[in-house]
C-alpha positions as a printed Julia matrix, in Angstrom:
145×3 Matrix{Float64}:
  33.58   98.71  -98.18
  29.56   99.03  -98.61
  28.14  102.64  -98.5
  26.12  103.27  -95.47
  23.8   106.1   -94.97
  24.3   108.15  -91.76
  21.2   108.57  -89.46
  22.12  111.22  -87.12
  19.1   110.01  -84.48
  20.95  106.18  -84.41
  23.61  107.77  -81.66
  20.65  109.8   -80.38
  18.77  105.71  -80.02
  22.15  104.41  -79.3
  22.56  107.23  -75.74
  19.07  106.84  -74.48
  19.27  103.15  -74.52
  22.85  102.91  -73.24
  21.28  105.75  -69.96
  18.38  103.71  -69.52
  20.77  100.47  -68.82
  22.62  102.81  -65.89
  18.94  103.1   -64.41
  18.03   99.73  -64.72
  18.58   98.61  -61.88
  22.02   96.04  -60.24
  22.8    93.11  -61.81
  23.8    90.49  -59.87
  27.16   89.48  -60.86
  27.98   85.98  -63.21
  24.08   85.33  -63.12
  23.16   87.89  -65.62
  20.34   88.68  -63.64
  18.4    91.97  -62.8
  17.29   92.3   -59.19
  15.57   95.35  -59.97
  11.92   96.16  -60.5
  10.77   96.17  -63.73
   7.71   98.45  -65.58
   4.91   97.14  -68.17
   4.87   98.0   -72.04
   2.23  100.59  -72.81
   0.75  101.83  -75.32
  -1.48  104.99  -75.03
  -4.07  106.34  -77.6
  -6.26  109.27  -77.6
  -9.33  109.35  -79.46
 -12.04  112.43  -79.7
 -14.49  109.99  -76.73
 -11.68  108.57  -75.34
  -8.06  107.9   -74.1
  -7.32  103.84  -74.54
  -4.28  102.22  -72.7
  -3.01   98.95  -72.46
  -0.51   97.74  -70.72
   1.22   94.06  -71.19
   1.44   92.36  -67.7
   1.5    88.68  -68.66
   1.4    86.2   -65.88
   0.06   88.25  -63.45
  -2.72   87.91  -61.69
  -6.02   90.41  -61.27
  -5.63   90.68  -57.55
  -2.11   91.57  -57.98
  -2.74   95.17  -60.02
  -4.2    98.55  -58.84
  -4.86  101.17  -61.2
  -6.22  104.33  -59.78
  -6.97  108.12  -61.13
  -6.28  110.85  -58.74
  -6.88  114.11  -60.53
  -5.24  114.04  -63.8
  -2.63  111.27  -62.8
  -2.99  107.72  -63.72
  -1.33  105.32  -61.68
  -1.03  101.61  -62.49
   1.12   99.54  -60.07
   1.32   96.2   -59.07
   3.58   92.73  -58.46
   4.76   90.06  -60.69
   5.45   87.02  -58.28
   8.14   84.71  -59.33
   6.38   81.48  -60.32
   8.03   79.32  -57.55
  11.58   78.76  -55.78
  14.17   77.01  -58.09
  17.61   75.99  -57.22
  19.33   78.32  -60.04
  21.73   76.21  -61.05
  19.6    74.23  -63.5
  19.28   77.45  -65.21
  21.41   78.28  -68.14
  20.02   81.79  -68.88
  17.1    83.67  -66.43
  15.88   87.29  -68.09
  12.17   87.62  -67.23
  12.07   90.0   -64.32
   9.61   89.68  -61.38
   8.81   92.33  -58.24
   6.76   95.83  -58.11
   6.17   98.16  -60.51
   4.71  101.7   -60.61
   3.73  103.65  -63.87
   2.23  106.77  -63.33
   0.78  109.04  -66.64
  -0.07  112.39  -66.54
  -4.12  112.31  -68.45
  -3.83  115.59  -70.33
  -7.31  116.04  -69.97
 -10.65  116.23  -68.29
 -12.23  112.57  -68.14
 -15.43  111.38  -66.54
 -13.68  109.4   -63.44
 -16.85  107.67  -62.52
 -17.33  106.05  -66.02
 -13.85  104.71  -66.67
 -13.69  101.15  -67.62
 -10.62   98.69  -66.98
 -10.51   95.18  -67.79
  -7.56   92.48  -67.99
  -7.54   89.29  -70.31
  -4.84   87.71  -71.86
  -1.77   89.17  -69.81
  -3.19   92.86  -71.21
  -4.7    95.1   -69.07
  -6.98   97.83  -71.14
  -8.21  100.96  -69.25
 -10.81  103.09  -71.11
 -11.09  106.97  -69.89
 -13.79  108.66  -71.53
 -13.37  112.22  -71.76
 -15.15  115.33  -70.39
 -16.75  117.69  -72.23
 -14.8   120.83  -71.84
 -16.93  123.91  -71.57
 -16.09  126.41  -74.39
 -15.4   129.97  -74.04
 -18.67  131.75  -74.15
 -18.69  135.06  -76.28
 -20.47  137.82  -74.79
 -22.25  140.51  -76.74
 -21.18  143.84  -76.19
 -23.87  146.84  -76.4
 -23.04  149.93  -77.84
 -24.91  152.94  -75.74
């Protein structure tokens, strides 16, 4: 019997994933399908200009996403359509999920709401949220009498 190191986060991984399949949504029983919504991949990065997200929503189409800022909340929602209406019996296996979506983010800081940038190509949607300048504490000079 092989030695196997313990990782004590791998039933940490192992109880997160296992909870998020209780949230996922029904399945719809013998087709092993999720009738669910679903929610985008994203990937968030913070820079000292800027905070950079993008967010994989392949197949879609433009007119079918709205992202919007409303104070420090960013909201990106939209609807995959399913390509057409199949007779699912030619199917043998059918995992790519289709309907509405809302991701919200809390910003973490002040950004210049009239200058951010968003643009989709490729199935990737990349929003660009350049920060604020935050005003700095001012020290004031205290006079001895």
């Amino acid at each position: 019997m092989p030695i196997v190191r313990w990782d004590p986060f791998n039933d940490m991984v192992q109880l997160r994933d296992e909870i998020g399949r209780w949230f996922e949504g029904t399945v719809e029983r013998g087709k092993g399908r999720k009738s669910a919504g679903w929610a985008p991949d994203v990937d968030i990065k913070e820079t000292d200009k800027e905070i950079q997200i993008k967010a994989d929503l392949p197949g879609m189409k433009l007119e079918d996403i709205d992202v919007s800022v409303d104070g420090d909340q960013l909201v990106i929602k939209g609807e995959r359509k399913a390509e057409k209406e199949e007779k699912e019996k030619d199917y043998i296996r059918v995992e790519r999920s289709y309907g509405s979506f809302y991701r919200s983010f809390s910003i973490g800081a002040p950004v210049k709401a009239d200058e951010i940038k968003a643009s989709y190509r490729n199935g990737v949607l990349e929003i660009n949220l350049p920060k604020a300048e935050v005003k700095k504490p001012k020290k004031i000079q205290i006079d001895t009498k």
